[in-house]
C-alpha positions as CSV (number, residue, x, y, z in Angstrom):
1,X,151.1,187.2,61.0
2,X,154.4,188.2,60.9
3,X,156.0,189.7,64.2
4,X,157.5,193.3,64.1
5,X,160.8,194.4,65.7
6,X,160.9,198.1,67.3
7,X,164.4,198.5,68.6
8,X,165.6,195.4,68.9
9,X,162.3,194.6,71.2
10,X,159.8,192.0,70.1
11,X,156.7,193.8,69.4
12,X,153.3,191.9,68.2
13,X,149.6,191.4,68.9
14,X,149.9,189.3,72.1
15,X,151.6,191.9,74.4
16,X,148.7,194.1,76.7
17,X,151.4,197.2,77.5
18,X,154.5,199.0,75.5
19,X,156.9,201.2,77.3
20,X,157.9,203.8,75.1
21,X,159.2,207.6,75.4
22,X,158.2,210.2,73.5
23,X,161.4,211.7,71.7
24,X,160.2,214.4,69.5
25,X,156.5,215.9,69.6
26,X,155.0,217.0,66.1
27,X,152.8,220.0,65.2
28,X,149.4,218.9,66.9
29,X,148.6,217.3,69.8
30,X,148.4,213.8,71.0
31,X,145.4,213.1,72.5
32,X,145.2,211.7,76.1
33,X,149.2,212.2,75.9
34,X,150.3,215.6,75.6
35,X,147.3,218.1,75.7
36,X,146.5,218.1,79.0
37,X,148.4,219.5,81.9
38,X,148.8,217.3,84.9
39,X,150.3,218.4,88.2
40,X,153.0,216.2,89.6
41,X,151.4,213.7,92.1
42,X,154.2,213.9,94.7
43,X,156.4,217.0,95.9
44,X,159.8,217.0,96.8
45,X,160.8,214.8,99.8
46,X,164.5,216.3,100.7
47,X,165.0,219.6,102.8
48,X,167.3,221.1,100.2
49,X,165.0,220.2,97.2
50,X,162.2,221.8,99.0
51,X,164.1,224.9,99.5
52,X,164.7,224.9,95.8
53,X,161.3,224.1,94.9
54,X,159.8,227.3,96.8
55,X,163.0,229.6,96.3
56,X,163.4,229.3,100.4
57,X,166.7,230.6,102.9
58,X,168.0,228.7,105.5
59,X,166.7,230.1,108.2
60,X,163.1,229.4,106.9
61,X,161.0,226.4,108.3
62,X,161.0,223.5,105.7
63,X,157.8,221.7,107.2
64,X,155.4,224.5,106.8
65,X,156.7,224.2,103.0
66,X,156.4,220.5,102.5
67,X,153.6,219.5,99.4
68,X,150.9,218.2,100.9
69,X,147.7,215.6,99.1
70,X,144.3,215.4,100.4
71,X,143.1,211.8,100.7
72,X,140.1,211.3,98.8
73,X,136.8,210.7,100.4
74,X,138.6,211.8,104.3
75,X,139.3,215.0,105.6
76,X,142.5,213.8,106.7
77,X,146.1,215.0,104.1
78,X,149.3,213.8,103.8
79,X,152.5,214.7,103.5
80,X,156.2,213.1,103.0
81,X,158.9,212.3,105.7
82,X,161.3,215.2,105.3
83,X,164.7,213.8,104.6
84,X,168.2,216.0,105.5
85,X,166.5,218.1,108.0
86,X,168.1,219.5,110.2
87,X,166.9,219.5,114.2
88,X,168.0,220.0,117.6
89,X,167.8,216.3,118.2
90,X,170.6,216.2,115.3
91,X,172.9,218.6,116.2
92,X,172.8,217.0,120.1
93,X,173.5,213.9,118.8
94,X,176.1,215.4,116.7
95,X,177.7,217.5,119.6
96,X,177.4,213.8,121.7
97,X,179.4,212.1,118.7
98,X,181.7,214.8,118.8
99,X,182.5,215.0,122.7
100,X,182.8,210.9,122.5
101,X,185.8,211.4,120.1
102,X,187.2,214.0,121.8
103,X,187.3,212.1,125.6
104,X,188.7,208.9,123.3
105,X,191.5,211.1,122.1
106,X,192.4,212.7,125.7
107,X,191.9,209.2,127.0
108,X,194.5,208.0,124.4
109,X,196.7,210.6,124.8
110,X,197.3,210.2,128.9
111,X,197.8,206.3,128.1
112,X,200.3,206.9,125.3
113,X,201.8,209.3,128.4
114,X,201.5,206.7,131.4
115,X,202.9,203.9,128.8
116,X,206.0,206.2,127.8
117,X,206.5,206.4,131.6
118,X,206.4,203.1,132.7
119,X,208.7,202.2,129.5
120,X,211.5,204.5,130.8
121,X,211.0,203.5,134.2
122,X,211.6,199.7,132.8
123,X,214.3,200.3,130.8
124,X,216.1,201.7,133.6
125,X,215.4,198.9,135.7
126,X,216.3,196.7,133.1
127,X,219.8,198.9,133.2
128,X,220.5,198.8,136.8
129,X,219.8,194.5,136.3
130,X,222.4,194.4,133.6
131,X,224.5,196.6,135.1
132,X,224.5,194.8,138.6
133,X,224.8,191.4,136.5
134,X,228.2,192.7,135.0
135,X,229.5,194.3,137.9
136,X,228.6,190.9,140.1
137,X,230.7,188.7,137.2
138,X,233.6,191.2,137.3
139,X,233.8,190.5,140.7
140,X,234.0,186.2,140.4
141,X,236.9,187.1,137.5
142,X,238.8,188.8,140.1
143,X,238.2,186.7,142.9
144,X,239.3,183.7,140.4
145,X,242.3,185.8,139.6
């Protein structure tokens, strides 16, 4: 039997599965496909989505919100890891984050200070050396003189 391309895909009697998408639905309805409607499995996982989802403000809890599933055959449900939320163990870690970087730059700043010092003090020194250097040969020229 002769093998039939779809696409640019291979397509023939020895493959189990096809992916395909539906592009354009007709009049009636495909059975098993399109006339039944099936409620997404999983709900949004991110904070913001979840405020989108259930039209929510800012100031309203997100977790009370979060789509839950019941497990079948236990009593027990579950429900995603909220992603992008925002908690008081976030903004202190932020706040510590933000202090660190703060101390770094004071620290920085009186070292930039205490080096600026110590540089004039040095080049002074260096100065009063050169200065004492020229003065002491001066001295030798006149005593040669």
């Amino acid at each position: 039997r002769k093998r039939k391309s779809v696409r640019g895909c291979v397509v023939g009697p020895d493959l189990a599965t096809l992916s395909l998408v539906l592009v354009k639905k007709g009049a009636e309805e495909l059975p098993g496909l399109t006339d039944d409607q099936r409620p997404r499995r999983l709900g949004p996982k991110r904070a913001s989505n979840i405020r989108k989802l259930f039209a929510l403000e800012k100031k309203d809890d997100v977790r009370n919100f979060v789509v839950r599933r019941q497990l079948e055959g236990k009593k027990k449900n579950k429900a995603p890891k909220i992603q992008r939320l925002v908690t008081p163990a976030l903004l202190q870690r932020k706040r510590y984050f933000r202090s660190q970087t703060r101390a770094r730059m004071v620290l920085s700043k009186k070292l930039k200070q205490d080096y600026s010092k110590r540089l004039v003090e040095y080049r002074q020194e260096q100065k009063e050396l050169r200065a004492a250097e020229v003065a002491k040969k001066k001295k030798e020229k006149k005593t040669k003189a």
